[in-house]
C-alpha positions in Angstrom: 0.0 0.0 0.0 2.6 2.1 -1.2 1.0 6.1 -2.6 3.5 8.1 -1.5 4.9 8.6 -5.3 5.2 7.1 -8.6 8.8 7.5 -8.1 9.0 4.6 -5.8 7.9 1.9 -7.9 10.1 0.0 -9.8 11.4 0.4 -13.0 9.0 -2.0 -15.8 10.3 -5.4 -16.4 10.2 -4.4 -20.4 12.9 -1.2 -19.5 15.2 -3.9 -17.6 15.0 -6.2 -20.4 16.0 -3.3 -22.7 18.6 -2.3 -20.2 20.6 -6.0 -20.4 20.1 -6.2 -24.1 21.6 -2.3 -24.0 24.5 -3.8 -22.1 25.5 -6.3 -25.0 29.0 -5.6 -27.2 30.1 -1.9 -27.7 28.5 0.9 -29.3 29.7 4.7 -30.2 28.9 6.9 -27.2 27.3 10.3 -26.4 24.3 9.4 -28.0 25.7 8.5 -31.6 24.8 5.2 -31.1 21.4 3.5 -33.2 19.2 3.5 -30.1 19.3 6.9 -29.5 18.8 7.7 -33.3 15.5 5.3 -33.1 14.0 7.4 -30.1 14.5 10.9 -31.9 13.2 9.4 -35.0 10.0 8.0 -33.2 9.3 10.7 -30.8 9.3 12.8 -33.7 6.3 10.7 -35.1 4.9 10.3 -31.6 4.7 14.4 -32.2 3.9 14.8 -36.0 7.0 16.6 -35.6 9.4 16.4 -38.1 12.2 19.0 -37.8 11.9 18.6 -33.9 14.9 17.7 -31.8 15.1 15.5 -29.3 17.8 15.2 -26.4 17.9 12.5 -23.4 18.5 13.4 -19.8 18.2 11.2 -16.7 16.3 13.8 -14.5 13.5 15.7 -14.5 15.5 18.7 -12.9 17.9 18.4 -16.0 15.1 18.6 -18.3 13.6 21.4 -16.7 16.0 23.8 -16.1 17.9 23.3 -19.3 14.9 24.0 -21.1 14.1 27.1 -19.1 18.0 27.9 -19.6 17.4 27.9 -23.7 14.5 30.1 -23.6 15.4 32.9 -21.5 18.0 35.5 -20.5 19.6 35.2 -17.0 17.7 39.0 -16.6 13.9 37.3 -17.4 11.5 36.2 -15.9 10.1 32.6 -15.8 6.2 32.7 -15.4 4.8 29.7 -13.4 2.1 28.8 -11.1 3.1 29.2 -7.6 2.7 25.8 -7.1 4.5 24.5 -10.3 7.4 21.8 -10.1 10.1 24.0 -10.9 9.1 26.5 -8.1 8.7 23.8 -5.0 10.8 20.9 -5.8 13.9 22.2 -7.9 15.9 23.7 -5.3 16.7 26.8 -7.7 17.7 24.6 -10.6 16.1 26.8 -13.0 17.2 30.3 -11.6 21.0 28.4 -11.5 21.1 26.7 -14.8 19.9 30.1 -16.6 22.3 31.9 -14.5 19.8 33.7 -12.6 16.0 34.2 -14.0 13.3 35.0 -11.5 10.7 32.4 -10.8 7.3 34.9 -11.0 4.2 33.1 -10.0 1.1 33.2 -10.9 -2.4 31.7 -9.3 -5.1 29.6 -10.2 -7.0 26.9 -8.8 -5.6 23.6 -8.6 -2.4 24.3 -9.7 -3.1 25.4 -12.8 -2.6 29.3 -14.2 -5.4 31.8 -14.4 -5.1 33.2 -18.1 -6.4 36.5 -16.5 -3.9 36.6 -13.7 -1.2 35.8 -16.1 -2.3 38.2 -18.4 -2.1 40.9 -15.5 1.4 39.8 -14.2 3.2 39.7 -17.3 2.0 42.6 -18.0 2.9 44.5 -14.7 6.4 42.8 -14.9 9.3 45.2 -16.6 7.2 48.2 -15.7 10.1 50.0 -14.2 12.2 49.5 -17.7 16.5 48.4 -16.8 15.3 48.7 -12.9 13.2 45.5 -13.1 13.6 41.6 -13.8 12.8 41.6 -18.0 9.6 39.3 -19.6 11.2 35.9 -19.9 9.4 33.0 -20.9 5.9 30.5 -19.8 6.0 27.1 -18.0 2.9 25.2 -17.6 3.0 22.2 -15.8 0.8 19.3 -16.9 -0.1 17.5 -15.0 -0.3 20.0 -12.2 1.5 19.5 -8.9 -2.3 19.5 -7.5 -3.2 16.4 -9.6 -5.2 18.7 -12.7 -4.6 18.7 -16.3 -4.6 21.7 -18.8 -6.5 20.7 -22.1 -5.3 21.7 -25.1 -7.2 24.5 -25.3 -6.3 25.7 -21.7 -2.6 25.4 -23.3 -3.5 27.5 -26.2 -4.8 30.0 -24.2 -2.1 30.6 -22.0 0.0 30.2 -25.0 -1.6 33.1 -26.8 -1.1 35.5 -23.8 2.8 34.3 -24.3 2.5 34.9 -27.5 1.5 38.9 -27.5 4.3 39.7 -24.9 6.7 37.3 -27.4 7.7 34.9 -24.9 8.1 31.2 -26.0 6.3 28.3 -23.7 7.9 25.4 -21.5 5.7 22.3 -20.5 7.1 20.0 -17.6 5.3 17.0 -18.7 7.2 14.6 -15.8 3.7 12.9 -15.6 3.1 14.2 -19.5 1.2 10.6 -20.7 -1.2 10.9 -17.5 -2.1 14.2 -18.7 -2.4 13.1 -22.4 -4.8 9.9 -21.4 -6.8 12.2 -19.2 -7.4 14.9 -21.8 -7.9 12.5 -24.7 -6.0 14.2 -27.3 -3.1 13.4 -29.2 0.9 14.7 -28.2 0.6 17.4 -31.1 -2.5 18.5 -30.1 -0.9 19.2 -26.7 2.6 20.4 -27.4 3.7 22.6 -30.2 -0.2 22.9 -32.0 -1.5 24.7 -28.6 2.1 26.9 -29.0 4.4 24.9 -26.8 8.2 25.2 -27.7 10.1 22.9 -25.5 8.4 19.7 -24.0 10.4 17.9 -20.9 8.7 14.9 -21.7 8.4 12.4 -18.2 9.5 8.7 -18.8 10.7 8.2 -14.9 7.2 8.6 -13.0 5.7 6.4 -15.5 7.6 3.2 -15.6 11.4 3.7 -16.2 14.5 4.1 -14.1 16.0 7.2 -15.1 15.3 9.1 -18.1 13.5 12.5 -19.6 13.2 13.6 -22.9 13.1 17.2 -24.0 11.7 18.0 -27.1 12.3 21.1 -29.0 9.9 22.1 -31.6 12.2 25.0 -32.9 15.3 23.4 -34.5 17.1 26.9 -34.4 17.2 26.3 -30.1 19.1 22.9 -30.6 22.0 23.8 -30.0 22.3 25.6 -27.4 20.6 23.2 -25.8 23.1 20.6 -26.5 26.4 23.0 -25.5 23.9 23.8 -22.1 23.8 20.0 -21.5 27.0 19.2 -21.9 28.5 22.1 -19.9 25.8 21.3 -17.1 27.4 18.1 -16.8 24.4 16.4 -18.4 25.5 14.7 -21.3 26.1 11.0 -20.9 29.1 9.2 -22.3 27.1 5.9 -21.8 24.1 7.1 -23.1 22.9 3.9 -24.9 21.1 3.0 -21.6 19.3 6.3 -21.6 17.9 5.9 -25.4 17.0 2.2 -24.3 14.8 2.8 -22.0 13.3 5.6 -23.7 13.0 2.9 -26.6 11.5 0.1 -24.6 8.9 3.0 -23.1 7.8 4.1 -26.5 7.6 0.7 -28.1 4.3 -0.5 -28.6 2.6 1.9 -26.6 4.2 0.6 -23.1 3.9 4.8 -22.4 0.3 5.3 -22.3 -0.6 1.9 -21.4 1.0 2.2 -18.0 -0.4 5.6 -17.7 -3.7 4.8 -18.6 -3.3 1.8 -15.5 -1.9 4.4 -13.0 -5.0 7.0 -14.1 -7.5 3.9 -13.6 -6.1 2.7 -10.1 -6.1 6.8 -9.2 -9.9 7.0 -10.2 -10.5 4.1 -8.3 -8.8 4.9 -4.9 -10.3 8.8 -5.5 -13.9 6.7 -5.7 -13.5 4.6 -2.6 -12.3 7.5 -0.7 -15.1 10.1 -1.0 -17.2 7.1 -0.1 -15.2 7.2 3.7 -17.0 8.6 6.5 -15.9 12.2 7.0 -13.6 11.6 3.8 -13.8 14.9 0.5 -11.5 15.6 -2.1 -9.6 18.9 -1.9 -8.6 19.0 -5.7 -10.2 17.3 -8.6 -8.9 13.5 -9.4 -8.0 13.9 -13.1 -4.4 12.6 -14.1 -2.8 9.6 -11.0 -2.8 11.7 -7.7 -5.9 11.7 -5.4 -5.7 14.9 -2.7 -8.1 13.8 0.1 -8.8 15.2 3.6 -10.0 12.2 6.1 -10.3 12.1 9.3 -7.2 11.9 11.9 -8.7 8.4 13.1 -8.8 7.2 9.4 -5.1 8.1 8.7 -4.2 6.1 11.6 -5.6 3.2 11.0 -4.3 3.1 7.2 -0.7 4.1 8.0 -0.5 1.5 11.4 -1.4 -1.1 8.5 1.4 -0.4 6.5 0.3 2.3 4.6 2.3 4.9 2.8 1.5 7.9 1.6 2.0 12.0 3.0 -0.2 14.3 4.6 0.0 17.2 2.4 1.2 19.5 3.8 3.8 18.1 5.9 3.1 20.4 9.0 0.1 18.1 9.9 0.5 15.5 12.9 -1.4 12.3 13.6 -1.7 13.4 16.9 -4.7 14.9 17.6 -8.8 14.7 17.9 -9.5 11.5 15.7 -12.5 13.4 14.0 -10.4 16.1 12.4 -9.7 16.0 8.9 -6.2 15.9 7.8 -5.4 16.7 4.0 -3.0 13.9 2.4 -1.8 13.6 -0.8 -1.7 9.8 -2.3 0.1 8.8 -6.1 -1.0 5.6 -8.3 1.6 4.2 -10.4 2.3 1.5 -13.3 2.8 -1.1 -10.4 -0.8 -0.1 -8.3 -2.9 -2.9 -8.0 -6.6 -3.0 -6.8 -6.0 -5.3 -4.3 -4.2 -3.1 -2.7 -6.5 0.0 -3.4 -9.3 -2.1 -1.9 -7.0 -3.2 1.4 -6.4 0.3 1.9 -10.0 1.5 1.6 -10.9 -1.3 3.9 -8.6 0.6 6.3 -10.3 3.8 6.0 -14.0 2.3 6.2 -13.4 1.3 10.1 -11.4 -1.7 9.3 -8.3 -2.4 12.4 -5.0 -2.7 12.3 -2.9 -6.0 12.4 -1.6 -7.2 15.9 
C-alpha cells in the first residue's frame, strides 16, 4: 500500500530487459549510437514533428532547467504557477542553470494558471524599464502538482497570452502521458499545435528508471541546448542506456498503457475515498494523484497497516482529535494494483490494524 509517489515503484520489467540487451557488445557513445537515433526518429512521429529535436536526460530537474536555460535571459523572468514543479521541488535549478531568472508566480485553482492573472502579471512585470527583472518566458505544468490537467485548449490560451508579450512556452510534462490519457487528445494537439516550444517529456514517473526527454519544436534552439547539457554536466558518455529505455517506453505503446493503469487505479482509490465517513477531495482527481482530507482516526488506522502515503502539507500531525480531517496527498503508479486499493479502503472504512 505504497502512494506516496510514482517515483518509488520500480522500473517496468520491459525497460530492464532493454537495459541487459543495451549492455551487449560496444556501441559509439554520447548518444551517436542506433538506439538513440530510433527514439529521436519515433518521438518525432509520436509528435507529428518532423524537424523537432530530441535530447535524453536522466532527470527531470535536467530537463527542466535546461529547457528554461534555452528560452530565457539570466535578466527574465520565468512565469509559473506558484505551485509549479520548478518552483517547489527544484531547489533553484532553474534560476542556476539560466544563470539567474526569477521564478514569478502566478495563481489559479488547482495548480493550474489563471489566463487572467497571467495576463495581469506579465504585464505588470518590466514596468520599471532596466530597474526590473525583464519578460522571460511560460512554464505550464501538466499534469499539475495538485493532480489537474490543462487541455489543449487551456494550453493554447495561455500560449496566446505568451505569444502577444513574445515569450516562447515550456511544458514540464514529468507525468506528461497521465495528462495526455486524461485529456484524450493526441501529443501534437498538446505540445507545439496549442504553441508549446520545448516539451520535458516524463518517462521516470511512469515506468522507467531514469530518463526524460526534451523535445524542441524549434530546430534553431538545438544547440544551445546541446552546449547547455553538456557544460551542465548532463551529457552522458554511456548514453545507450538512456535511449534504451526511452526505446523500450515508447515501443508498442508501453507509455500510455501504463499511464492509462496508473489513471484507472487513481480513479478508483479517489472513488472509494469520498465514499469514507468524513472523507472529501480537496482537488479534482483527473491525471494519477488523489488529494483527500479524512479524518485523523482514518489516517491512523491506514498508515498502522502499513500504509504509505503524506499528509499534504507536511506540517500536519497524527496526533490529535480523531475526528479532524487531515489533507494527504496519495500517487497511483504502473505497479498499483486493486487489491491493494481495496486493502487500503478497507482501512479507512473502520477496518483495524494488524496485531
Amino acid at each position: 500500500m505504497n502512494f506516496a509517489s510514482d517515483n518509488t515503484s520500480g522500473a517496468h520489467p520491459r525497460i530492464m530487459e532493454a537495459l541487459a540487451a543495451a549492455n551487449e557488445g560496444h556501441v559509439p557513445s554520447y548518444g551517436a549510437d542506433p538506439r538513440t537515433q530510433a527514439v529521436e526518429a519515433r518521438l518525432r512521429e509520436i509528435f507529428e514533428a518532423p524537424e523537432a529535436r530530441v535530447y535524453l536526460v536522466a532527470t527531470g530537474s535536467a530537463a527542466n532547467a535546461l529547457s528554461c536555460a534555452v528560452l530565457t535571459d539570466p535578466w527574465g523572468a520565468i512565469f509559473c504557477h506558484r505551485n509549479a514543479h520548478i518552483e517547489e521541488d527544484e531547489c533553484g535549478a532553474p534560476e542556476f542553470y539560466t544563470g539567474g531568472s526569477k521564478l514569478v508566480l502566478v495563481d489559479g485553482a488547482d495548480a493550474k494558471m489563471d489566463p487572467g492573472a497571467l495576463q495581469r502579471t506579465i504585464a505588470h512585470t518590466g514596468r520599471g524599464g532596466i530597474h526590473n527583472v525583464q519578460r522571460g518566458m511560460v512554464s505550464i505544468t501538466n499534469a499539475t502538482e495538485a493532480g489537474a490537467v490543462y487541455t489543449p485548449a487551456e494550453v493554447s490560451a495561455l500560449s496566446a497570452i505568451a505569444r502577444q508579450f513574445e515569450l516562447p512556452v515550456h511544458m514540464d510534462g514529468a507525468r506528461f502521458a497521465n495528462a495526455l490519457i486524461a485529456a484524450g487528445c493526441t501529443p501534437a494537439e498538446m505540445t507545439w499545435k496549442a504553441g508549446v516550444d520545448v516539451l520535458s517529456f516524463g518517462g521516470t514517473k511512469n515506468g522507467c528508471m531514469g530518463v526524460e526527454a526534451v523535445v524542441i519544436f524549434d530546430p534553431k534552439r538545438a544547440w544551445e541546448f546541446e552546449l547547455r547539457r553538456k557544460r551542465g554536466g548532463h551529457l552522458f558518455s554511456k548514453h545507450r542506456f538512456l535511449a534504451a529505455q526511452m526505446q523500450a517506453y515508447l515501443e508498442g505503446d508501453l507509455w500510455l498503457s501504463l499511464a492509462t493503469h496508473a489513471n484507472e487505479m487513481a480513479a478508483k482509490l479517489s472513488s472509494g475515498i469520498v465514499e469514507a465517513p468524513g472523507a472529501k477531495l480537496v482537488h479534482p482527481t483527473q491525471a494519477n494523484a488523489v488529494f483527500a482530507s479524512l479524518p485523523r482516526g482514518a489516517h491512523r488506522r491506514a498508515q498502522g497497516a502499513g500504509a504509505y502515503y503524506y499528509l499534504w502539507p507536511f506540517d500536519q500531525s497524527l496526533e490529535g482529535a480523531p475526528e479532524e480531517l487531515l489533507a494527504a496527498r496519495l500517487v497511483c503508479s504502473w505497479a498499483t494494483t486493486p487489491d491493494e486499493i481495496d486493502v487500503f479502503l478497507g482501512y479507512l472504512n473502520g477496518g483495524s490494524t494488524p496485531g
